[in-house]
C-alpha atoms as one frame of an Amber mdcrd trajectory, in Angstrom:
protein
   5.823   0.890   1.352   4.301   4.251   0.935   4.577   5.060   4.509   8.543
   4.930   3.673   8.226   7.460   0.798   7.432   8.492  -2.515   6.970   5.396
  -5.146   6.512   5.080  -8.466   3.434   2.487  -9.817   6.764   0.499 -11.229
   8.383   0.424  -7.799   5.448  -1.000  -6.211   4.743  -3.216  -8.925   8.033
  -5.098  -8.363   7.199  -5.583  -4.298   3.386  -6.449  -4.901   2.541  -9.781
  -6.109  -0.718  -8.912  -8.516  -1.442  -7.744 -12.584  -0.754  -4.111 -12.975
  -4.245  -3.350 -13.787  -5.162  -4.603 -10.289  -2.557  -2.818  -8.667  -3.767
   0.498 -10.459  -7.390  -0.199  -9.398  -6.153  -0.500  -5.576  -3.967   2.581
  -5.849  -7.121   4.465  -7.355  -9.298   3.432  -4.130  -6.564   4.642  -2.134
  -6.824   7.578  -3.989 -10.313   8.364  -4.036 -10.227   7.180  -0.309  -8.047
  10.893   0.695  -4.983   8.257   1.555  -2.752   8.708  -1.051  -2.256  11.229
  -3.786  -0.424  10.722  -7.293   1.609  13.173  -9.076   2.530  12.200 -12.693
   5.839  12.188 -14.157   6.016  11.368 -17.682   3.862   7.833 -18.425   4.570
   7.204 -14.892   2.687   8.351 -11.558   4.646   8.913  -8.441   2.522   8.127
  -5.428   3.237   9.330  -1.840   0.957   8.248   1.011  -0.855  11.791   2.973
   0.461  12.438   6.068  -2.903  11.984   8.117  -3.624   8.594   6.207  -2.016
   6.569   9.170  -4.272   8.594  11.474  -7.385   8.225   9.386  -6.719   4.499
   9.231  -6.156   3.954  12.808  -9.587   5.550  13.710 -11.214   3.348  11.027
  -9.741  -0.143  11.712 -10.332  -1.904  15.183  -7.156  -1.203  17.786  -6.921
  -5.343  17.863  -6.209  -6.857  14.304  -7.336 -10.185  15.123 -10.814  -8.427
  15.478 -10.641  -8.452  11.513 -10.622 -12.230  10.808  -7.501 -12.253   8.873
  -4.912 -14.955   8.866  -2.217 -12.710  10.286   0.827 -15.698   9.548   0.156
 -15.122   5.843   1.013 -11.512   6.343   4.093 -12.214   9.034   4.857 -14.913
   5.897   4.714 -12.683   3.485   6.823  -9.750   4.648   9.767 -11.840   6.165
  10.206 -13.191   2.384  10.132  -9.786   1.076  12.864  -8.787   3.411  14.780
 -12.028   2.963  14.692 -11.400  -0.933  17.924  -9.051  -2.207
């Protein structure tokens, strides 16, 4: 999502499926991690993904995903209902 733009934590609360305080506790790894950076406006913080995060995740993960062990169908499940949803 970030990778599209600038997002507030409200934004991405409404696309991801877990408690806010979760969702903040992500976005702080992500943070401390030099992959995102968070700007605040008001009571909210606008998030926006740096530009050499993609980069700096490509070197870290493995070039073949399956080399993970993840159930990749969940994913491909996942983001065709997000795009089916209005």
């Amino acid at each position: 999502m970030l990778a599209d733009g600038t997002h507030c934590v409200c934004e991405i609360q409404e696309v991801v499926d877990v408690p806010g305080n979760l969702l903040s506790h992500h976005l702080k790894v992500l943070r401390e991690a030099g992959l995102i950076e968070g700007t605040r406006r008001g009571r909210w913080i606008d998030y926006t993904l740096i530009p050499s995060a993609l980069e700096t995740m490509g070197r870290a993960l493995p070039p073949d995903p399956s080399e993970l062990g993840l159930d990749l169908t969940r994913c491909e499940d996942a983001c065709a209902r997000s795009e089916a949803e209005p």
